[in-house]
N, C-alpha and C positions, 0 to 999 in steps of 0.2 A: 147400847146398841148390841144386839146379840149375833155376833160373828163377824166384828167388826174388823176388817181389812183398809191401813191406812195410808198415805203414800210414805216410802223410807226412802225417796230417795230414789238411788240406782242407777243402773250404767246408761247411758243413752250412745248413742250412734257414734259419736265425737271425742269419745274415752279410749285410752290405747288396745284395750282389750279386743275392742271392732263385734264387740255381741251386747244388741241391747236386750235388755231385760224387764219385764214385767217391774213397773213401780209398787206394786203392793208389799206391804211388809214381808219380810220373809219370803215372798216369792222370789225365785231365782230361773222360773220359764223362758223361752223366748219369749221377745216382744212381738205382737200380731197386728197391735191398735195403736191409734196415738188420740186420746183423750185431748181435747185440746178444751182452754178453759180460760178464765179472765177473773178478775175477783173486782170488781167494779170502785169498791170502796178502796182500792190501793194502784190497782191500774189504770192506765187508760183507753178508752173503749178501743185502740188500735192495736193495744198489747195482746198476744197471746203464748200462754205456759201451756205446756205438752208435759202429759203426765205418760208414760207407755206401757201399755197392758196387753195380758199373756190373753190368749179367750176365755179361759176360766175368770178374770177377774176384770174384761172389762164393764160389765153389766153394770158388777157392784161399784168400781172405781166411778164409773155416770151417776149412777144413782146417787150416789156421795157428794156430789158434785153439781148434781142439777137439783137435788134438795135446799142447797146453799142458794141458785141461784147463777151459780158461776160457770155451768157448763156451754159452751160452748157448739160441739158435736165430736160428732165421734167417727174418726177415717182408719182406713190403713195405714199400718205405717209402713214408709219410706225410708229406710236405710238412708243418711245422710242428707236428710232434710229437713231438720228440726229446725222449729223458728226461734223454739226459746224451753229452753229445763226447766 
């Protein structure tokens, strides 16, 4: 995959720091988006994992994501209203 951006993790809402940040690797942006997502084959269709993206990377973070199968939609994010990291 050529320019591949993957999730590493990263601060969310809920971390002492209080700045959430872009989940793409090595990004360290604010967060603007909240990817939200499900992986079917390990969740259950109520669960949902929130991935958070800067605007530069959430296109690619969906596109990763709905390739699989697993996305979800794609909202703003919410400072302290994550349902699930």
């Amino acid at each position: 995959m050529r320019n591949a951006v993957f999730y590493s993790g990263g601060v969310t809402s809920n971390d002492a720091s209080g700045t959430a940040i872009c989940s793409a690797k090595g990004c360290r942006q604010a967060a603007a988006w909240s990817v939200v997502w499900n992986n079917p084959k390990l969740h259950a269709p109520e669960r949902r994992k929130v991935w958070l993206a800067c605007e530069e990377h959430r296109q690619h973070l969906a596109d990763f994501l709905d390739l699989r199968g697993f996305l979800i939609g794609v909202e703003p994010f919410r400072p302290g209203s994550s349902d699930d990291a």
